[in-house]
C-alpha positions as CSV (number, residue, x, y, z in Angstrom):
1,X,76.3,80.3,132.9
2,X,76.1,77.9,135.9
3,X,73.0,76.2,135.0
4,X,74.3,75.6,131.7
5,X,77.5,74.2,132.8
6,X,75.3,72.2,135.3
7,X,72.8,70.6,132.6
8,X,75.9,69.9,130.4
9,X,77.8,68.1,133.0
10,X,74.4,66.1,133.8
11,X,73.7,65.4,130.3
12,X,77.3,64.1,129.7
13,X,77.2,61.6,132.5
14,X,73.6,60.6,131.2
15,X,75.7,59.7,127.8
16,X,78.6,58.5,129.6
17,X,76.3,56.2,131.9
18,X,74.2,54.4,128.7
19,X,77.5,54.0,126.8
20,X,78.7,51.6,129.8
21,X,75.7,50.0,130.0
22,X,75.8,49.5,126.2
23,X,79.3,48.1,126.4
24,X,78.3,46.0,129.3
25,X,75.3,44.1,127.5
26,X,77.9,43.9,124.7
27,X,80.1,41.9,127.2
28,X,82.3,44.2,128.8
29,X,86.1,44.1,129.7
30,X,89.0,45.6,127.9
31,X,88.0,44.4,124.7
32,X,84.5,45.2,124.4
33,X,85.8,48.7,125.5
34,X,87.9,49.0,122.8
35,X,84.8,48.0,120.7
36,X,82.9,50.4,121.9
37,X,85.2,52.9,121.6
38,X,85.7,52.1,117.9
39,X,81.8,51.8,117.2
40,X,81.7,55.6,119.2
41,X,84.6,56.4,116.5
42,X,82.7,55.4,113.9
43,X,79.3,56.6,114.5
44,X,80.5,60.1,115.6
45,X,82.4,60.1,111.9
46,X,79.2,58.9,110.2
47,X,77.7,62.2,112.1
48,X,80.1,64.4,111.1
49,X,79.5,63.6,107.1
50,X,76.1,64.5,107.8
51,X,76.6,67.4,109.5
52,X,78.5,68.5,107.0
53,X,76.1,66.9,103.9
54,X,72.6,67.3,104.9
55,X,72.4,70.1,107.9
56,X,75.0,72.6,106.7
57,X,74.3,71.9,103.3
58,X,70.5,72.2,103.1
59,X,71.1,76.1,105.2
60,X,73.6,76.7,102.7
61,X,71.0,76.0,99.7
62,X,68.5,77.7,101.9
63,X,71.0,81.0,102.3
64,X,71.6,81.0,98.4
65,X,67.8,80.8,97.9
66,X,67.0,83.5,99.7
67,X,70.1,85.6,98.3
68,X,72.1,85.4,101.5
69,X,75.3,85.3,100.3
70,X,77.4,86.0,103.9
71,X,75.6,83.8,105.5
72,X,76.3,80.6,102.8
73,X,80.0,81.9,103.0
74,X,79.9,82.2,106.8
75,X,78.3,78.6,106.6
76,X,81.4,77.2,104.2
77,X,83.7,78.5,106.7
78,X,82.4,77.0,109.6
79,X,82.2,73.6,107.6
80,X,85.8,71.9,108.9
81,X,86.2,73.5,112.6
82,X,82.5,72.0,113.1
83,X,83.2,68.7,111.5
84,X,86.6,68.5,113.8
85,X,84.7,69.5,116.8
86,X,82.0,66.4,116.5
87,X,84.9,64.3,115.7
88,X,86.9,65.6,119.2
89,X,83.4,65.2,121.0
90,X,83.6,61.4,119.8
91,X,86.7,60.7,120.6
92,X,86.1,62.3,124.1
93,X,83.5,59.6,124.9
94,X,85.5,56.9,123.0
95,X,88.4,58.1,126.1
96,X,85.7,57.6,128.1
97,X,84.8,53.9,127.8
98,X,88.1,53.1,128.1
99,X,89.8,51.4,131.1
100,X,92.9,53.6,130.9
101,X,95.4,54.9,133.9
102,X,94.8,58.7,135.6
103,X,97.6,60.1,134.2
104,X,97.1,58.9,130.8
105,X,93.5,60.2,130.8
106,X,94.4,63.6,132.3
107,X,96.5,63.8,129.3
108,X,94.1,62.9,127.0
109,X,91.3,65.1,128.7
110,X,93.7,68.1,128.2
111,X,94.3,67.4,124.1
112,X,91.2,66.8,123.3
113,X,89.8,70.1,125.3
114,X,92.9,72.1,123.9
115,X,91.8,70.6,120.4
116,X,87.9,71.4,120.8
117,X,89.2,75.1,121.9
118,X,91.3,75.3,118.6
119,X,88.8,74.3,116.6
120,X,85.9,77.5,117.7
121,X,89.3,80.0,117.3
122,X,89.3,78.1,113.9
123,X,85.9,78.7,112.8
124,X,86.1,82.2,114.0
125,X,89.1,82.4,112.2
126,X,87.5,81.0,109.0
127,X,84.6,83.2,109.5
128,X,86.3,86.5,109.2
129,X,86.8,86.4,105.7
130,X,83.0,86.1,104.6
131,X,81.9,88.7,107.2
132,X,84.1,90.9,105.6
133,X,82.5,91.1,102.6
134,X,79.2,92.6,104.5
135,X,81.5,95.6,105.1
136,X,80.8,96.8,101.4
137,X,78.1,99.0,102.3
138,X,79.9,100.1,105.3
139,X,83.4,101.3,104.0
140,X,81.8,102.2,100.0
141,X,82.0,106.3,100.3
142,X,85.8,105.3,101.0
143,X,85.5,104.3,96.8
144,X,86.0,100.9,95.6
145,X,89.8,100.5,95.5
146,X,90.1,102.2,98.7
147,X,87.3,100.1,100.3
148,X,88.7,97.0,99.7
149,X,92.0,98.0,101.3
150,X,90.3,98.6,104.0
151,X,88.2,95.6,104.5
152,X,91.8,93.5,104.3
153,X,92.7,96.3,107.0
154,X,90.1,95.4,109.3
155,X,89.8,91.7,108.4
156,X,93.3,91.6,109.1
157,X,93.4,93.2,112.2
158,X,90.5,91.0,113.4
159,X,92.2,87.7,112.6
160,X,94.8,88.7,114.4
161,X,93.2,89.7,117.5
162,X,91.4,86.4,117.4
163,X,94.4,84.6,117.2
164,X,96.1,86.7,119.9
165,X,93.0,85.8,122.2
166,X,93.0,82.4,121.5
167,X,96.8,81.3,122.0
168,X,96.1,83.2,125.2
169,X,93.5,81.2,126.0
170,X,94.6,77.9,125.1
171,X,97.8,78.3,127.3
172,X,95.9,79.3,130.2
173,X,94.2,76.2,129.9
174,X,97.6,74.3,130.2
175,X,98.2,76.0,133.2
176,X,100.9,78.8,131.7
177,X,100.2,81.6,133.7
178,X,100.2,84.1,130.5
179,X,99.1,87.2,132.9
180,X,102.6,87.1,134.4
181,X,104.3,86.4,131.7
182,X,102.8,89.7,130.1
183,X,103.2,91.6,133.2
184,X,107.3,91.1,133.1
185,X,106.9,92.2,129.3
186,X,105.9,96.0,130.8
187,X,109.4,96.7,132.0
188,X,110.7,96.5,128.4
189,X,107.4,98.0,127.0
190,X,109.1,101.1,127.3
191,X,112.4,100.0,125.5
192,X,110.2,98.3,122.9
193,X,107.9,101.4,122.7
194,X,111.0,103.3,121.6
195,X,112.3,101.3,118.9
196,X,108.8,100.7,117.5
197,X,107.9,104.4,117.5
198,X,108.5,104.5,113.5
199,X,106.3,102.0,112.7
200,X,103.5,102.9,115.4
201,X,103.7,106.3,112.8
202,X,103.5,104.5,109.8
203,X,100.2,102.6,111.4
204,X,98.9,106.6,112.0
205,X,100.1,107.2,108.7
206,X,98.0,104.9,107.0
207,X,94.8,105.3,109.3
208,X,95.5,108.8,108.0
209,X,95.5,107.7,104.4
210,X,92.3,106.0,104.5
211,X,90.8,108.5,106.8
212,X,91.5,111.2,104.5
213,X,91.3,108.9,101.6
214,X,94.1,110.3,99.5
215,X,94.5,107.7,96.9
216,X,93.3,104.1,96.7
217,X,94.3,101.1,94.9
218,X,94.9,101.8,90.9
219,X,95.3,105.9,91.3
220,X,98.1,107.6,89.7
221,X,100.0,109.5,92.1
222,X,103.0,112.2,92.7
223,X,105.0,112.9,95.9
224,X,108.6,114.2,96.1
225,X,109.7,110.5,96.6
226,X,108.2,108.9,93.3
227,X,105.4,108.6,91.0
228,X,103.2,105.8,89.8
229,X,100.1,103.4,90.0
230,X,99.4,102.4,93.5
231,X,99.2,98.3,93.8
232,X,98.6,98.4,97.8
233,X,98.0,100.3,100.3
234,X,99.0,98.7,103.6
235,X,98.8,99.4,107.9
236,X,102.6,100.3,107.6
237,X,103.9,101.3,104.0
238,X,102.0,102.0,100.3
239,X,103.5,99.9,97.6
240,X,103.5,101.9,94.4
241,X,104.7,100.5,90.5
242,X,106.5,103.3,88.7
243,X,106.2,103.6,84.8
244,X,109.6,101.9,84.7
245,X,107.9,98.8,86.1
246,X,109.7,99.2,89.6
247,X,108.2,98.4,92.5
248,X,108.5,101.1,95.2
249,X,107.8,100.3,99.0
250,X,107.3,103.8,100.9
251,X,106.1,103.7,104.8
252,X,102.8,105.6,104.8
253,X,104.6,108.0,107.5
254,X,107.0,109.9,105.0
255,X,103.7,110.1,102.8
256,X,101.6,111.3,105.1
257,X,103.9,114.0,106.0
258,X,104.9,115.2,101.8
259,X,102.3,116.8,99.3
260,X,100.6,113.9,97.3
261,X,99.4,114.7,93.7
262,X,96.9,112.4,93.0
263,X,96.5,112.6,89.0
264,X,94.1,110.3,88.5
265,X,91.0,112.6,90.2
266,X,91.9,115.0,87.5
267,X,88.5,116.2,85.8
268,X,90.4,117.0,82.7
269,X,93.4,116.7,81.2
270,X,95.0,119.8,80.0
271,X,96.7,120.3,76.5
272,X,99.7,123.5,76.6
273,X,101.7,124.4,73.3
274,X,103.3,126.9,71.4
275,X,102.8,127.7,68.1
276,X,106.1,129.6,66.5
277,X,105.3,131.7,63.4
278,X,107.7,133.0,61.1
279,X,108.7,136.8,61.0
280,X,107.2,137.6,57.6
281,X,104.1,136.5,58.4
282,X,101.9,139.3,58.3
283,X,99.7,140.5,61.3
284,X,96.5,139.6,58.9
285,X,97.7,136.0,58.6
286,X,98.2,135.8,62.0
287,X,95.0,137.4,63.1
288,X,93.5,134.2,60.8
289,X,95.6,131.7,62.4
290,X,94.2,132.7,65.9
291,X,91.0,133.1,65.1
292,X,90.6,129.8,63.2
293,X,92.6,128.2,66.0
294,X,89.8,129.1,68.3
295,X,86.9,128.2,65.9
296,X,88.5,124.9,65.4
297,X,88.6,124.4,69.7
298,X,85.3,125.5,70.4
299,X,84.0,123.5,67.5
300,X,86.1,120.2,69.0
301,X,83.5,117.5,70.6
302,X,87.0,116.2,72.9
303,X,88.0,119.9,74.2
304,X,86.2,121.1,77.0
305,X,84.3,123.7,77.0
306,X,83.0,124.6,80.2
307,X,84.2,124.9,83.9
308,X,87.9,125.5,82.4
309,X,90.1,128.0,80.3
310,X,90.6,127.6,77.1
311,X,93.0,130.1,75.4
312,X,94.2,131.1,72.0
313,X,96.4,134.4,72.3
314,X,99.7,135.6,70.3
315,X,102.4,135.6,73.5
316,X,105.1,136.8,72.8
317,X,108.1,138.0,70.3
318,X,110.6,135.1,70.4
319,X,114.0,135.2,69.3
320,X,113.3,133.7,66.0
321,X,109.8,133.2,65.9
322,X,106.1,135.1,66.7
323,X,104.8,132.8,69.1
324,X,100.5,131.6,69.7
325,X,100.1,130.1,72.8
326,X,97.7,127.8,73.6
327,X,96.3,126.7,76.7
328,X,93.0,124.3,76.9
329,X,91.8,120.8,78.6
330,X,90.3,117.9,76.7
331,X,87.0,116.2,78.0
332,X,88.9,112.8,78.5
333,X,91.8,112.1,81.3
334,X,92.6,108.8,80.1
335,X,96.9,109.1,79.2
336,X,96.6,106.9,75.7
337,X,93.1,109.1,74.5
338,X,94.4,112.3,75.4
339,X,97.8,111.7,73.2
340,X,95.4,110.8,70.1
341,X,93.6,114.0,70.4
342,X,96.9,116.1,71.4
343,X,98.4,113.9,67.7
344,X,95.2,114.7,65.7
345,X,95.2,118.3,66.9
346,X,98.6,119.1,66.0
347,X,98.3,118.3,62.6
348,X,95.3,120.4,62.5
349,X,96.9,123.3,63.7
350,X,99.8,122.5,61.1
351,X,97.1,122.3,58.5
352,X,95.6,125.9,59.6
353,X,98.7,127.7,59.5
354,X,99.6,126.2,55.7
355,X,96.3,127.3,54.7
356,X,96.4,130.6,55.7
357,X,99.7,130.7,53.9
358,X,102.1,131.3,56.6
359,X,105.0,129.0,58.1
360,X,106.5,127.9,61.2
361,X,109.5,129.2,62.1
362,X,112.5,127.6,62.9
363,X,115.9,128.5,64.7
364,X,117.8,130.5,62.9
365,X,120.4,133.2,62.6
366,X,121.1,136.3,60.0
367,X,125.1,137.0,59.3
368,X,126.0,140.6,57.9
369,X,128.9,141.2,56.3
370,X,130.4,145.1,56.6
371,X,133.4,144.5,54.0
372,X,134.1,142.5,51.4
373,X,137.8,142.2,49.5
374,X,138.0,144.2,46.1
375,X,139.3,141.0,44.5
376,X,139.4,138.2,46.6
377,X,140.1,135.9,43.0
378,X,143.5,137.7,42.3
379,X,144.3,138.3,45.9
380,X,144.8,134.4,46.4
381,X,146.5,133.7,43.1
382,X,149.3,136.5,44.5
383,X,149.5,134.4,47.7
384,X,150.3,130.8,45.5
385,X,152.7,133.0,43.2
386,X,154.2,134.4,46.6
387,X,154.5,130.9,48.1
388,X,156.2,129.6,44.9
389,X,158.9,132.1,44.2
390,X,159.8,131.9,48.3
């Protein structure tokens, strides 16, 4: 690292040394400083449209040619810091050739390296975003949805490490002893420790989540708390859109910490009724019913057949009604398909159980009268003659 600081520091009073010779053939004095300074302005702006035109642009084509995408993207990004780092580099040497005070170049000096600093935290800043994309291979047995929360994890974390690093940096470079200024922060590090312990277990909470991956961005998902689509998963809380449209922020501790149904890794979807038969059907009909009940399931290309139960039995006596129970899972887990074949299969079992010419029962209650008057008629018309004479 010394000899490089050595040859730069030797190569910038080489440049520093033929600029004041240029200046003085040009005719030297406070003008032809100021020249100077604008020609060194100019040239060094001339430079940076072709850094950015010809060199960064011919390795850009070159990237896309040979199908390096990151590397074109990494190139885009580093496009503006570059182009104001040659343009701080000229006006360093245009401070240079000028005839100003101490004080006012110190001040200068100090800008301009505080600026050039800024502008490598920029690019790496920039650059962040394009590496991230490499990190598909990386993160893709986390799945897709889940895999591209946690890129924005990670690419988040880093730009913010990088920008921690930098404004540390850059104020050591003013003289601001940062160190100290961190060391007097560890006597409330304790206090601030304390009041940050929730959200230091909503971060575990959601390195948890995608450790574990337990849902990912677009699953449908149950907890005591709520259910719904997720639409983010974040460091410290899940955002989740219930069917009522709401949007529902939960910290990724409290889900860490409750039993999470995710629906949406369902392999099937499963299909439970009851069929209630009337009491004078007889057990022949409803030996049909159940039989053609199972023909028609076994025989359905959108009821599964395999790996899952599928059952057609007569349950139970009900208190108006001989009930079939049916119990089976389609092939499909998609909400709005599986309603089409629950609607198309109902009115196939309705069909079933009219052609086998038996009904479906309905609520209903029998009244038996002991007694009857002998002569209800006459014992009514005594009651108006009664009422008339009184």
């Amino acid at each position: 690292m010394d000899e490089i600081s050595t040859e730069l520091d030797s190569l910038n009073t080489e440049v520093i040394g033929q600029l004041n010779n240029w200046v003085d053939m040009i005719g030297g004095g406070d003008i032809g400083r100021w020249i100077g300074a604008l020609v060194v302005l100019i040239v060094f702006f001339i430079l940076k449209r072709v850094l950015a035109a010809a060199i960064l642009g011919g390795m850009r084509r070159l990237a896309h040619q040979n199908k390096q995408s990151t590397v074109a993207n990494v190139l885009d990004a580093f496009a503006l810091p570059l182009q104001a780092l040659v343009m701080i580099v000229g006006i360093y040497f245009a401070i240079e050739l000028l005839d100003l005070s101490l004080e006012i170049e110190t001040v200068l000096f100090d800008a301009t390296s505080l600026a050039a600093g800024f502008s490598v935290f920029w690019a790496m800043f920039r650059a962040v975003e394009p590496l991230g994309l490499s990190f598909n291979r990386l993160i893709g047995r986390f799945g897709a949805g889940l895999g591209d929360d946690l890129r924005q994890f990670f690419i988040r974390g880093i730009k913010t490490l990088i920008a921690v690093i930098g404004i540390v940096i850059l104020l050591e470079g003013w003289g601001i002893d940062v160190s100290a200024f961190l060391g007097g922060l560890g006597l409330a590090g304790m206090a601030v420790a304390l009041a940050a312990k929730d959200s230091v277990a909503n971060v575990f909470g959601g390195l948890t989540i995608f450790a574990d991956n337990l849902y990912k961005r677009g699953d449908w998902v149950e907890t005591p708390h709520f259910e719904g689509t997720i639409e983010v998963v974040g460091l410290r809380a899940t955002k989740v859109r219930t069917f009522a449209k709401a949007l529902v922020t939960m910290p990724n501790a409290q889900i860490v910490d409750s039993p999470v149904i995710n629906w949406s890794r369902m392999t099937h979807r499963r299909i439970k009724m009851s069929i209630g038969l009337e009491y004078r059907t007889t057990a022949k009909q409803m030996e049909a019913i159940v039989d053609q009940l199972r023909d028609f399931l076994k025989n359905d290309e959108d009821v599964a057949q395999t790996a899952v139960a599928q059952m057609v039995h007569l349950s139970d006596f009900g208190a108006s009604s001989i009930n079939i129970d049916l119990y089976y899972f389609t092939t499909t887990t998609d909400w709005v398909t599986w309603r089409e074949i629950r609607n198309r299969h109902i009115i196939a079992f309705k069909r079933i159980v009219e052609e086998a010419g038996a009904g479906f029962a309905f609520p209903s209650q029998s009244l038996y009268v002991e007694t009857m008057p002998e002569n209800p008629s006459n014992s009514s018309d005594d009651q108006r003659e009664t009422r008339k004479i009184g």
